[in-house]
C-alpha positions in Angstrom: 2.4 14.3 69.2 5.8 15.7 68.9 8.3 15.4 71.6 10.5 18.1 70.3 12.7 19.8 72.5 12.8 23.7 73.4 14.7 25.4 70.6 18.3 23.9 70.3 21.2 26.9 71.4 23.2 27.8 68.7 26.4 26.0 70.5 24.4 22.5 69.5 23.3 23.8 66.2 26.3 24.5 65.3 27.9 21.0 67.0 25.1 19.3 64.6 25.3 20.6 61.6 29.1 19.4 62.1 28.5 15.9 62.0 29.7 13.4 59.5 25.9 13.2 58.3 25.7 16.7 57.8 29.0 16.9 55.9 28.1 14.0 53.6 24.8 15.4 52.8 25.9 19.3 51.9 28.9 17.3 49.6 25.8 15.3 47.9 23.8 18.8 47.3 26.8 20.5 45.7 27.8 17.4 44.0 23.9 16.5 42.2 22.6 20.2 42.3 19.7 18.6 40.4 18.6 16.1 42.9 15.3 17.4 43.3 14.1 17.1 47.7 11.8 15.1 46.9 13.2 12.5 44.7 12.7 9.0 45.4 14.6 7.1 47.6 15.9 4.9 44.5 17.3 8.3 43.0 19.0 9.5 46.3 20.3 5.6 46.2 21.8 6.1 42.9 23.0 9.7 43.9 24.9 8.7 47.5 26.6 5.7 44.9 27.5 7.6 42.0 29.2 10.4 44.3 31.0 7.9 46.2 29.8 9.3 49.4 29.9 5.6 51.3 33.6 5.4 50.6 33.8 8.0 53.3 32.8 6.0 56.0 35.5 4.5 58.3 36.3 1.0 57.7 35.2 -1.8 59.6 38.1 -3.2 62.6 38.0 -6.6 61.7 37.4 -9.2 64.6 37.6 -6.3 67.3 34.7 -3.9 66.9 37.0 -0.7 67.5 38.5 -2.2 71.1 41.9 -1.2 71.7 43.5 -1.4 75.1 46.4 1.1 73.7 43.7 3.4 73.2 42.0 2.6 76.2 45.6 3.1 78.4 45.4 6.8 76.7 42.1 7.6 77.2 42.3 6.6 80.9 45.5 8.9 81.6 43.6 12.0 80.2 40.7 10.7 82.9 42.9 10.5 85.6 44.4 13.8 84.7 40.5 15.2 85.1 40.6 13.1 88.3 43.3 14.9 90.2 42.1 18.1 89.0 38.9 17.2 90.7 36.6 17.2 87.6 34.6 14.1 88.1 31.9 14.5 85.6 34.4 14.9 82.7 36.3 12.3 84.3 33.4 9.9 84.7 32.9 10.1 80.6 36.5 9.4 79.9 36.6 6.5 82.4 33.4 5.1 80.2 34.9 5.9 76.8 38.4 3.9 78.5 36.2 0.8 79.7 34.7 0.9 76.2 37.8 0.4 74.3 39.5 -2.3 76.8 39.6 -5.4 75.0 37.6 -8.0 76.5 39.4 -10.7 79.2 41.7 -7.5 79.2 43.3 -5.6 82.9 42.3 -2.3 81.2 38.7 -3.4 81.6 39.0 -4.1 85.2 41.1 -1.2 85.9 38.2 1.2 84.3 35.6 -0.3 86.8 38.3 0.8 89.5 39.0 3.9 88.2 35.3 4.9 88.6 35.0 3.5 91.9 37.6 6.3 92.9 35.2 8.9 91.9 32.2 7.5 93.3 33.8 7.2 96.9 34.9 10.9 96.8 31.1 11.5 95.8 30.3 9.6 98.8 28.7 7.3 96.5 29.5 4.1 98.6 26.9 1.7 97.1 27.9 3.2 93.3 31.6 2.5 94.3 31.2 -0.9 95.7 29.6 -2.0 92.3 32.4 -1.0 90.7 35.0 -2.9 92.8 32.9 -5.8 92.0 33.2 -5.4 88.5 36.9 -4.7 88.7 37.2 -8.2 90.3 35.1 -9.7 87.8 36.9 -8.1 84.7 40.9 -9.3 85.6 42.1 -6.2 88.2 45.5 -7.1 88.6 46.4 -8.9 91.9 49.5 -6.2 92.3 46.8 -3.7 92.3 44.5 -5.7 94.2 45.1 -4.2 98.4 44.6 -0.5 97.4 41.4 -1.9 96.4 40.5 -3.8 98.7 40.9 -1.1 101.1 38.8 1.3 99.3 36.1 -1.7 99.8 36.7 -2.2 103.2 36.4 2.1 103.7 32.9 2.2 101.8 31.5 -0.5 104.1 33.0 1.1 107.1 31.1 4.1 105.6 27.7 2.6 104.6 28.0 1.0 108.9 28.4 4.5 109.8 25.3 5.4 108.4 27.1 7.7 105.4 24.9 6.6 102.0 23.0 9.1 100.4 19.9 7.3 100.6 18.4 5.0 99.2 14.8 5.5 100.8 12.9 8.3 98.9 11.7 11.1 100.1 8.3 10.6 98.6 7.3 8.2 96.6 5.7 8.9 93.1 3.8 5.7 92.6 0.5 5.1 90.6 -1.9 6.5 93.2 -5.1 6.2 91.1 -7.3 3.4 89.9 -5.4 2.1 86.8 -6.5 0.9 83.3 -7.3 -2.8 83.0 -5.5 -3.6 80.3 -2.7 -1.2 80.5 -1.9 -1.3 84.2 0.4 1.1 83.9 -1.7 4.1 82.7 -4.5 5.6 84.9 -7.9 4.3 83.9 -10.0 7.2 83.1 -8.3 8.5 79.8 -9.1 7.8 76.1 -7.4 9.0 73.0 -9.0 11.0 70.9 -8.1 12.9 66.8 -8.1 16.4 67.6 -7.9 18.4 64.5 -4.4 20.9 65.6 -3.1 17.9 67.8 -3.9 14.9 66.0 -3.8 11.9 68.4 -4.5 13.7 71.9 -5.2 11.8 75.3 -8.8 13.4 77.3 -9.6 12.8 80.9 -12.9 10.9 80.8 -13.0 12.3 84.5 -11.5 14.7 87.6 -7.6 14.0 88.3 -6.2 15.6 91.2 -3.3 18.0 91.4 -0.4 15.1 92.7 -2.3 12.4 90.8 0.8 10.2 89.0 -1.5 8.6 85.9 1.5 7.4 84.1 5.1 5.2 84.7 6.2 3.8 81.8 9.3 2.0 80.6 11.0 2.5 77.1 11.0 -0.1 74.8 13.7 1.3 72.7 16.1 4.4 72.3 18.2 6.1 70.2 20.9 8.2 71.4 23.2 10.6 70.2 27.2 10.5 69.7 27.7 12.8 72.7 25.7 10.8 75.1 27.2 7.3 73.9 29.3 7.1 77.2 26.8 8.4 79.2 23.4 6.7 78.5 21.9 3.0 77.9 22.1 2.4 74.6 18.6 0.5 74.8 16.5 2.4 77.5 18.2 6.1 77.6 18.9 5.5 81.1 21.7 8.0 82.5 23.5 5.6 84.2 27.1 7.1 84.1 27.7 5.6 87.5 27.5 2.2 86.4 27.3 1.7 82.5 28.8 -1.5 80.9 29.8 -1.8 77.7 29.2 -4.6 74.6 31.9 -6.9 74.9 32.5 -6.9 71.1 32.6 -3.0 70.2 33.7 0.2 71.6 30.6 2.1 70.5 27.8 1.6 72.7 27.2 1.0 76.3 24.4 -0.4 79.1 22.6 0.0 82.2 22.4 -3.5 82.9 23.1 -6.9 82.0 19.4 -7.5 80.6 19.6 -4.3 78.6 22.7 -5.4 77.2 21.4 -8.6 76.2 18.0 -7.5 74.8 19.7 -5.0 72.4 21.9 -7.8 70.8 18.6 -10.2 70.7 16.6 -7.3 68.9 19.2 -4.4 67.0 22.6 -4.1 68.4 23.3 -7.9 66.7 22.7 -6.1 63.5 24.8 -3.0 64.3 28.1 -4.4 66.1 29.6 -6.1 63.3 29.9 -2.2 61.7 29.6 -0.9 64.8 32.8 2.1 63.6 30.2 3.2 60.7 26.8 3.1 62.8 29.3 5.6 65.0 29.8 7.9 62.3 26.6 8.4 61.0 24.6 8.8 64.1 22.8 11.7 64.1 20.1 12.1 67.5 16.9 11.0 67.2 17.6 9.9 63.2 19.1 6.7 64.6 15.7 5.7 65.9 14.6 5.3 62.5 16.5 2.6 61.2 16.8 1.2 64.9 12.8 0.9 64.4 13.7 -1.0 61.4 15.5 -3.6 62.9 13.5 -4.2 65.8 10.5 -5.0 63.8 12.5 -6.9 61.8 13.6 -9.5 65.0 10.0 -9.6 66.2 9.4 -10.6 62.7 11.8 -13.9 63.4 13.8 -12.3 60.7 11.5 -12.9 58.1 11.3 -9.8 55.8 8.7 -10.9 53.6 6.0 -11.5 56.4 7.2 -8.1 57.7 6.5 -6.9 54.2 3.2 -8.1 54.0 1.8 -6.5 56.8 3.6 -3.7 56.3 2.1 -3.2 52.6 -1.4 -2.8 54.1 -2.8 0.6 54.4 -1.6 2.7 57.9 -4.6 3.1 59.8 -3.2 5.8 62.2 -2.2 3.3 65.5 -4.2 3.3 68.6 -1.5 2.4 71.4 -4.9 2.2 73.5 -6.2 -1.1 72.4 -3.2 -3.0 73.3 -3.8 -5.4 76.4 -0.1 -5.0 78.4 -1.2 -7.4 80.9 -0.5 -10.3 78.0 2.5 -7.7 76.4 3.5 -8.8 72.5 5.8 -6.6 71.5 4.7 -7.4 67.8 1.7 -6.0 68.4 2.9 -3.1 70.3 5.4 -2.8 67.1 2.7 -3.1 64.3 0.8 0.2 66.4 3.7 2.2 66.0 3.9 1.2 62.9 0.5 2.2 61.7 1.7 6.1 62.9 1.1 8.1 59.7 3.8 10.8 60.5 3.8 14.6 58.4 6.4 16.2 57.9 8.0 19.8 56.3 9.5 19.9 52.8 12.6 20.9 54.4 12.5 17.9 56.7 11.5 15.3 54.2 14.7 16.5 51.9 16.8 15.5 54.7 14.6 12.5 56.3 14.9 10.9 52.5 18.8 11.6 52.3 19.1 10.1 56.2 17.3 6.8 55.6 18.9 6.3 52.1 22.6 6.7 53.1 21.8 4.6 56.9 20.0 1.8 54.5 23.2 1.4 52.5 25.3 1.4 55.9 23.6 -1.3 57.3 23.3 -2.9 54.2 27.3 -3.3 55.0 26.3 -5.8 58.4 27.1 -9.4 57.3 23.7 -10.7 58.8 21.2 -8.2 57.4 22.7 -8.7 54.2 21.7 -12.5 54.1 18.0 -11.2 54.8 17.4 -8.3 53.1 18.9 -9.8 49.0 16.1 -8.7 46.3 15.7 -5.0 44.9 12.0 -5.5 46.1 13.7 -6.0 49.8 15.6 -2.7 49.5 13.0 -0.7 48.3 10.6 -2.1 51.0 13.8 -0.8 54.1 14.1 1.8 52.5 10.9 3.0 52.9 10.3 1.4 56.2 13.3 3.5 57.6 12.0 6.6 56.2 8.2 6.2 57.5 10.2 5.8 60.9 12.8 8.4 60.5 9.7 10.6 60.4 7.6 9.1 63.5 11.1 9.2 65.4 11.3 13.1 65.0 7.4 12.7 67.1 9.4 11.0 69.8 12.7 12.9 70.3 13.7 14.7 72.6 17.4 16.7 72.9 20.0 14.5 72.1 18.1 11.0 73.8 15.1 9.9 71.9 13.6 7.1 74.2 10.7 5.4 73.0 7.4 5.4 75.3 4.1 4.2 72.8 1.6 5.3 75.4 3.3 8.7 76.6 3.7 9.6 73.1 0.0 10.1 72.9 0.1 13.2 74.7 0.9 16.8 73.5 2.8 20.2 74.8 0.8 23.1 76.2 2.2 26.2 77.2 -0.7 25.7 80.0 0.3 22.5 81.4 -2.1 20.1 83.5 1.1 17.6 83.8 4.4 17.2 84.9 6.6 15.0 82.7 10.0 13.4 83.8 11.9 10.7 82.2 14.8 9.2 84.5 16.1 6.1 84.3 14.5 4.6 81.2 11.0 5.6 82.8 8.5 8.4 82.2 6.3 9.4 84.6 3.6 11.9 84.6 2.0 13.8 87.6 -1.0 16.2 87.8 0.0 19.5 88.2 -3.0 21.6 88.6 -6.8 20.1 88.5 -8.0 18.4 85.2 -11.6 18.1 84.6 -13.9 15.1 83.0 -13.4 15.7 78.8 -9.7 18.2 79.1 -6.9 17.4 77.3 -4.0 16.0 79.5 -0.5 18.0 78.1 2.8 18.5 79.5 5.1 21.2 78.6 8.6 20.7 76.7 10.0 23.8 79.2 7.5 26.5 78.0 4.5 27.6 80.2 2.8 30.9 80.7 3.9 31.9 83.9 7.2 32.0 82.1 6.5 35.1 80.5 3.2 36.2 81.6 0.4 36.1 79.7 2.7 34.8 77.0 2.9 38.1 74.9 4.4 36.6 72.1 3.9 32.6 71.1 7.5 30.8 72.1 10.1 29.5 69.8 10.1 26.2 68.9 10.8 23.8 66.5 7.1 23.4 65.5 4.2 25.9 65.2 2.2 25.8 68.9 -1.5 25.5 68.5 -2.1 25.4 72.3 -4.7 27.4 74.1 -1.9 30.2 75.2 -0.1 30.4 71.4 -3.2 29.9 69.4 -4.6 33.4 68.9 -8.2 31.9 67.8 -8.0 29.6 71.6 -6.2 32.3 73.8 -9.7 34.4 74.1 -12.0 31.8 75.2 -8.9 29.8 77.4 -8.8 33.5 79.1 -12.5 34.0 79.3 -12.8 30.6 81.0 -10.8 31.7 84.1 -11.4 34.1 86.7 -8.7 35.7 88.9 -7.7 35.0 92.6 -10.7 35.7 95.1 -9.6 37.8 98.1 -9.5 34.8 100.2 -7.1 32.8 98.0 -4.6 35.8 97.2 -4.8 36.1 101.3 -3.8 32.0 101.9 -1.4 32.7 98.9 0.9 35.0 101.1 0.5 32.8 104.0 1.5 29.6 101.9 5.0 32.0 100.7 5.8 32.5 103.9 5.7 29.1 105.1 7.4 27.3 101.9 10.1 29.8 102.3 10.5 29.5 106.2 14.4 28.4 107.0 12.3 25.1 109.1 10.3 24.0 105.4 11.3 20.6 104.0 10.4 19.8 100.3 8.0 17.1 101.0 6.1 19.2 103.4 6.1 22.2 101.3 5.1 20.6 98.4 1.9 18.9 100.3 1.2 22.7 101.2 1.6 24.1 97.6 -0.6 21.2 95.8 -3.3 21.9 98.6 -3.5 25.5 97.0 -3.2 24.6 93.8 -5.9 22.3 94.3 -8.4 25.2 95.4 -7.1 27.9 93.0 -5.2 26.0 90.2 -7.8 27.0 87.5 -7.6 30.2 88.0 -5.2 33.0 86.0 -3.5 35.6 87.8 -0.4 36.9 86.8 0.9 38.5 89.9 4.6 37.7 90.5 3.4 35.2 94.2 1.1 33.1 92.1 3.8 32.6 89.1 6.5 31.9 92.0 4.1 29.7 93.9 3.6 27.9 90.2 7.4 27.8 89.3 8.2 26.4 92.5 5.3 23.5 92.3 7.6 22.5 88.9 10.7 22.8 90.7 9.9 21.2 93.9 8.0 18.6 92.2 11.3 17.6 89.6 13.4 17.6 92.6 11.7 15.1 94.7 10.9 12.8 92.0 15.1 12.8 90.7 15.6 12.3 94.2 13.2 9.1 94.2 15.2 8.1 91.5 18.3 8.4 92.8 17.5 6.4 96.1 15.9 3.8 93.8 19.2 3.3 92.2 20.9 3.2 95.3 18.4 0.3 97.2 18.3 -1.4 93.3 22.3 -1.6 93.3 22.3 -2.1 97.3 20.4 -5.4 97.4 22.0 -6.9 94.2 25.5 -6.8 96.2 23.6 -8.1 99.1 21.9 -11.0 96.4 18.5 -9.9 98.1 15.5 -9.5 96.1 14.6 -6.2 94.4 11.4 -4.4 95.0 11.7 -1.5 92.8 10.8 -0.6 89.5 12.7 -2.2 87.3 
């Protein structure tokens, strides 16, 4: 499946095609006209040498990985300028990017955490703020500083006594509410995958799901993300944690939800990165990183040996099943040599630049002290090489915008402009919850922001960065997809108006009108009508739906961060 986003606005085109990787590789097509798009990747080797084109990467800051607490002083006045002018977003990201750049055992590090704790208190985000003060303690706040912050400590408890949080009880809870899958406990038993000849790999309900039904919560094993989400996003999970990111302690690149995130991305990739960490930087491009990130993961599962990694590697890809993996005894090597066996396609155009992306990222990392003692022969090369380039194309199946977090099960299943699903990914987790009725033998899709009651009908297929072959785009499906549907009875379009009325009612509540609206849906969801009620009723199921869950996961956070101040076990997802 492809997890490609709606079609990019011409603001991040443009913002794109203006990265360093773009630059480098319209110099290498006016500089070796004759490099045919689909040359091997021994011939875009040569061609990236004999043009030079690694010479224009930035050079590596011995011994401090880009940290500078001159920088970081500068960075942290513009924030506080953003403070006082009330901006907190922008100043949230320039607090990060300061606390990035404090050298470690610094004050600057300790004065970013208290910086952010500012902000978080004026966004009445006590617990948020109190985690910050701790970390300002723990990173060498300077005593002269020291009562103002105490104080702001002593406020947010006064506050959380008073009863002020947010919340850190949900709303509703979006658990797994169905039997699950033996072996993948994590997944609602009840769906297989199956080779579907527009879709490829496809997931089918083997029986009837319910409209509110959650049949998937998964976490992401690995992520890639983009240069303008580096301060804003784990750099392992995709997480957006801008309320309480940490960053590596030996570059000013990347940054973390957690301490265990932190830790497992040294163990598996970032240990490979950090020593170059300025030239990863400068090359990342969105969900291109994943490729090579791929590469190096696999390689650490492989106990850095290369030439067992080679030799299963070398076998013939049998396509990957995700399905027959038993999570209840996870190996990640296993998990690894599935997503491996992903035969991914591709367009010309795509494979000209996939070929130049993992050839010029090969011959960066090739620049990290440790991958150089590992990968030594020609043979070696060519084998990365090619490794990075078969995942540079699966990673353009699992992006999304300008996050590509990586879920092996939830990339089994495809868009449709006619949606059975609702997908959300927050916090490193995907979820996915039954939005209308699915019956024994359907395809289960979600949509990437395009349904039919969008545009109704859907006149014309939608934009996107791949041809649509679902049942509302496909001219050859839309007939029978229509034929198979009947339009509201009397009856319903009468409960219809009565269910408006009540959801829009100044007394409604979202958990009780949602109850209401998946009751109807439940009756009526297979049915087509494009009359403006039933598209509103169907836009506000999405809406309402979206809400509650980002409001689950914003309580989450809030108990998750509460009890670790409080040292008390934690009893949410993690």
């Amino acid at each position: 499946m492809i997890n490609a986003p709606e079609s990019m606005t011409a603001a991040s085109q443009e913002l794109m095609h203006e990265r360093p990787m773009m630059k480098l590789k319209g110099q290498l097509q006016r500089l070796c006209p004759n490099l045919a798009p689909d040359a091997s990747l021994a011939k875009y080797t040569r061609a990236i040498e004999q043009c030079r084109l690694m010479e224009q990467l930035p050079a590596t800051t011995s011994g401090t990985g880009g940290k500078c607490s001159r920088k970081a002083v500068k960075v942290r006045a513009e924030a506080n300028r953003l403070y006082l002018a009330k901006e907190y977003e922008k100043a949230l990201g320039k607090y990060n990017e300061s606390i990035c750049l404090a050298e470690t055992g610094s004050e600057h590090l300790g004065m970013g955490y208290a910086n952010r704790s500012a902000i978080y208190f004026e966004q009445d985000e006590f617990e948020y703020a109190l985690a910050n003060i701790a970390l300002a303690k723990e990173h060498n706040y300077p005593e002269r500083l020291m009562p103002k912050l105490l104080e702001r400590e002593q406020q947010c408890r006064v506050k959380l006594a008073e009863g002020k949080s947010k919340g850190t009880v949900p709303l509703r809870r979006f658990d797994l509410n169905v039997p699950v899958n033996s072996k993948i406990p994590f997944l609602a038993s009840g769906i297989k995958m199956a080779r579907l000849e527009d879709f490829g790999r496809s997931m089918i309900a083997t029986k009837r799901f319910k409209t509110g039904d959650v049949i998937l919560h998964e976490k992401s094993i690995l992520a890639s993300i983009d240069l303008k989400l580096q301060f804003q996003n784990c750099n392992l999970c995709s997480a957006e944690e801008g309320l309480s990111l940490i960053p590596c302690p030996n570059c000013a690149t990347v940054m973390y939800c957690s301490q265990e995130c932190l830790e497992r991305d040294f163990r598996l990739v970032h240990r490979f990165e950090c020593p170059i960490a300025e030239k990863v930087q400068h090359l990342s491009y969105g969900f291109v990183n994943l490729g090579s990130r791929l590469f190096l993961y696999g390689l650490s599962l492989f106990d850095d040996d290369l030439d067992e990694m080679m030799r299963y590697c070398n076998r013939t890809k049998t396509g990957g099943n995700p399905l027959n993996l038993d999570y209840t005894r996870y190996d990640p090597l296993e998990e690894f040599k599935e997503l491996y066996n992903l035969s991914a396609t591709t367009t010309p155009t795509n494979e000209s630049s996939y070929r130049f992306f993992a050839t010029i990222r090969c011959l960066m990392y090739l620049e990290s002290p440790l991958l150089k003692t590992i990968v030594i022969s020609d043979e070696q090369k060519a084998f990365m090489r090619q490794c990075v380039l078969d995942f540079t194309r699966a990673a353009s199946y699992y992006r999304w915008h300008l996050t590509s977090p990586l879920f092996p099960i939830q990339s089994l299943f495809n868009h449709s402009c006619d949606p059975n699903v609702l997908i959300v990914i927050l916090s490193g987790h995907v979820k996915l919850v039954v939005f209308r009725p699915i019956r024994p033998n359907e395809q289960i899709c979600f949509s990437y922001g395009h349904r039919w009651w969008d545009t109704p009908m859907c006149q014309e297929p939608f934009p996107m960065v791949f041809v649509c072959k679902c049942v509302v785009c496909d001219p050859s499906k839309k007939i029978a997809w229509l034929a198979s549907k009947r339009e509201l009875t009397l009856a319903a379009k009468a409960d219809l108006v009565v269910v408006g009325l009540q959801v829009c009612g100044s007394d409604s509540d979202d958990v009780a009108d949602l109850a209401l609206i998946q009751t109807y849906i439940e009756r009526n969801g297979r049915f087509v009508q494009a009359m403006e009620e039933f598209m509103k009723l169907l836009s506000l199921h999405w809406t309402l739906l979206f809400r509650l869950l980002r409001q689950e996961d914003e309580a989450q956070r809030r108990a998750k961060i509460a009890a670790r101040l409080a040292g008390a076990a934690i009893d949410v997802v993690d």
